[in-house]
N, C-alpha and C positions, 0 to 999 in steps of 0.2 A: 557619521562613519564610526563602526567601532573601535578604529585603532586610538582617532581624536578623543574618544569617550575613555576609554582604558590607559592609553600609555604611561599616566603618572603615576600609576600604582606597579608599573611593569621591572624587573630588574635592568640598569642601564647605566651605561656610561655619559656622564654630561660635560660636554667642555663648553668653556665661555670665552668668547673672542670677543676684542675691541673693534667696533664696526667703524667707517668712515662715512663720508655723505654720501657716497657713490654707494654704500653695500644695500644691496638688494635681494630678494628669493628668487635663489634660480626657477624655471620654470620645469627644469627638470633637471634629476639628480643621478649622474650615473647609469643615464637611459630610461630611469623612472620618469614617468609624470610625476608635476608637484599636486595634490587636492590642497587647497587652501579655505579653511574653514571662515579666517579672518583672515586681516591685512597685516597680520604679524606672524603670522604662524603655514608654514609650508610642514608636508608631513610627504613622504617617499616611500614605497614601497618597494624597496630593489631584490631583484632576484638574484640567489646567490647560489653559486653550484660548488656544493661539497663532493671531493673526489674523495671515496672512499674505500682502503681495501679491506677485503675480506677474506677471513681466513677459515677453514676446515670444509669444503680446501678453498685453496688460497684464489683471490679473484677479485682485480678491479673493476670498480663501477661507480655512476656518480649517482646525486640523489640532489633535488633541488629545494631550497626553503625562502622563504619571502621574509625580510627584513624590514623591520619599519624605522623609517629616521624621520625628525623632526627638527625642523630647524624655526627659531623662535628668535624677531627683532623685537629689542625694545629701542628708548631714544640711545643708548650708550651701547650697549650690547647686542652681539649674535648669540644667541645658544645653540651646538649641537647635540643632538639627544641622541644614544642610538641602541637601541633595546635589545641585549643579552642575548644570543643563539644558543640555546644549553641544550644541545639534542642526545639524547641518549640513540643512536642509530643503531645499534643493536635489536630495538623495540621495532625498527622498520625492517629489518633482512633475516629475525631473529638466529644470529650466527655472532661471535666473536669481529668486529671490527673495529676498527680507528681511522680517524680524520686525516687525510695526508696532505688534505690543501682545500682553500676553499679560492672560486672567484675572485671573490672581490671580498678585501679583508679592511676592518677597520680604518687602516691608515692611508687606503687608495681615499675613502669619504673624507677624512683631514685633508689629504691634501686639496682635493676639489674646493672645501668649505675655505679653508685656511687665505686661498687667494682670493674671497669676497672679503675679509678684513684686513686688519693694520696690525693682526696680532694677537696672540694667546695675553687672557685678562689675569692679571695678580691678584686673587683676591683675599692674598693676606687679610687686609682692611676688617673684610666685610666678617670672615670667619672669627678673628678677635676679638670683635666688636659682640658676635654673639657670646662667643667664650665665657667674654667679659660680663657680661648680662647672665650667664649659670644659662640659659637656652641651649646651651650644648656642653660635655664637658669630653676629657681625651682620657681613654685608658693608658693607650702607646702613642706614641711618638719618636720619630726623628727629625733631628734638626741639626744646622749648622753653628758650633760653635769657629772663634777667633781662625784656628788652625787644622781645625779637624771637626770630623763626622760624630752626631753623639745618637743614644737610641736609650728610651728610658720607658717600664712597660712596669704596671702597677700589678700588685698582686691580684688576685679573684677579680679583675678588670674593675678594680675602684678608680672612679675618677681624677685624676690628678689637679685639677684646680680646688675639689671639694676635700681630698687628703692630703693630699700633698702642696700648701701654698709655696712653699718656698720654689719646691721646683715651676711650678707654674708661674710664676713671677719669672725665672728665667727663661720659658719658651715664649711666654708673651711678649718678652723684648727679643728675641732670637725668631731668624729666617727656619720655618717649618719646609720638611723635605717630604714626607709624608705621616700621614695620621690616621687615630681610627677615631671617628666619634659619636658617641652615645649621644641620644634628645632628649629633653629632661620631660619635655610633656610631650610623652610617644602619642595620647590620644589627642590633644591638640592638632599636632602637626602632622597626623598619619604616616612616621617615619619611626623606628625604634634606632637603626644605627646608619650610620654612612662612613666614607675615607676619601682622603681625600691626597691627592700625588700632585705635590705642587712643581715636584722636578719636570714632571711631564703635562701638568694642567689641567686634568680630571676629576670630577668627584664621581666615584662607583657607589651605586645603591645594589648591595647584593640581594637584599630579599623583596621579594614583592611587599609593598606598602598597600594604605587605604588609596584609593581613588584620592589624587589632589595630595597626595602625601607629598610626592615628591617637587612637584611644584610649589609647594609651602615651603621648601627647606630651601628651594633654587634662590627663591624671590628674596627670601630673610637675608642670606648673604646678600645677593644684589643690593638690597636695599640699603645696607651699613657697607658697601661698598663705595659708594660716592665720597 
């Protein structure tokens, strides 16, 4: 299936959930069929209807796109994966428009996914742990100090554990709220940057990677997660 073959390299949102003995792939998502390539991996193709208006002159109408999600068991873990909709609709009505609403929006998929687990996964751990190892380093950050919010962004985006130790020595003991971070071996890993919003449990890959790119960056955390 081409989406099973391409989705790692795809721009996408990834959240990771704490599964139970019960969490299972649903067999459908949202009205999708699940295709399950293996016994860990369910992939969704849900239709999503963008309400569109149109101006000169002015006129609503919808326009329909196929979203793909993927949901990934390991022994500890759910992963949901869910691949970036960036439509330029202009290029389909060629006329002046904007999005006014779509179907089914990201956070209708959370909620569905969210009731197969026990919970959004912390993966402070796993992320540190790379830090700590130079495998990844942060331009910016924010984090939680004692009594208040702090936010700290390096010049010409130098890394802050490779320039700046002192302050990385305080984010590595400090609860991260959100980050941006660079990979030190972009051709290893098939990933150049990632972020990662721990207030809300996410890591966003904005640009499309190598094939496998983004699956190397999931696992590496997972992995220094335990």
């Amino acid at each position: 299936m081409f989406v099973a073959q391409n989705l790692s390299a795809c721009k996408q949102h990834v959240y990771v959930f704490d599964r139970t003995g019960e969490t299972i792939l649903p067999k459908q998502l949202l009205g999708a069929q699940g295709y399950f390539p293996n016994a860990e991996t369910g992939i969704y193709i849900i239709r999503t209807t963008f309400t569109t208006l149109l101006r000169d002159p002015a006129e609503e109408t919808t326009i329909d796109f196929l979203a793909p999600v993927a949901l990934q068991l390991s022994e500890k873990y759910l992963v949901l994966r869910l691949v970036s909709l960036e439509k330029n609709l202009s290029s389909y009505f060629e006329r002046p428009c904007y999005v006014a609403g779509r179907s089914i929006e990201e956070r209708d998929i959370l909620r569905e996914v969210y009731g197969l687990t026990s919970g959004v996964t912390d993966v402070h751990k796993g992320i540190k742990k790379l830090w700590q190892e130079a495998a990844i380093d942060s331009p910016r950050a924010k984090f939680k100090k004692p009594k208040s919010m702090a936010s700290e962004a390096m010049d010409e985006e130098l890394g802050i554990r490779e320039h700046n130790p002192e302050l990385y020595e305080v984010l590595a003991e400090s609860v991260l709220l959100n980050a941006l971070f660079t990979v030190s071996d972009e051709e290893k890993m098939g990933v150049s940057h990632f972020s990662l919003n721990f207030t809300e449990g996410y890591l966003a890959f904005p640009s499309y990677s190598a094939v496998g790119g983004t699956d190397n960056v999931i696992a590496a955390i997972l992995e220094r997660n335990s």
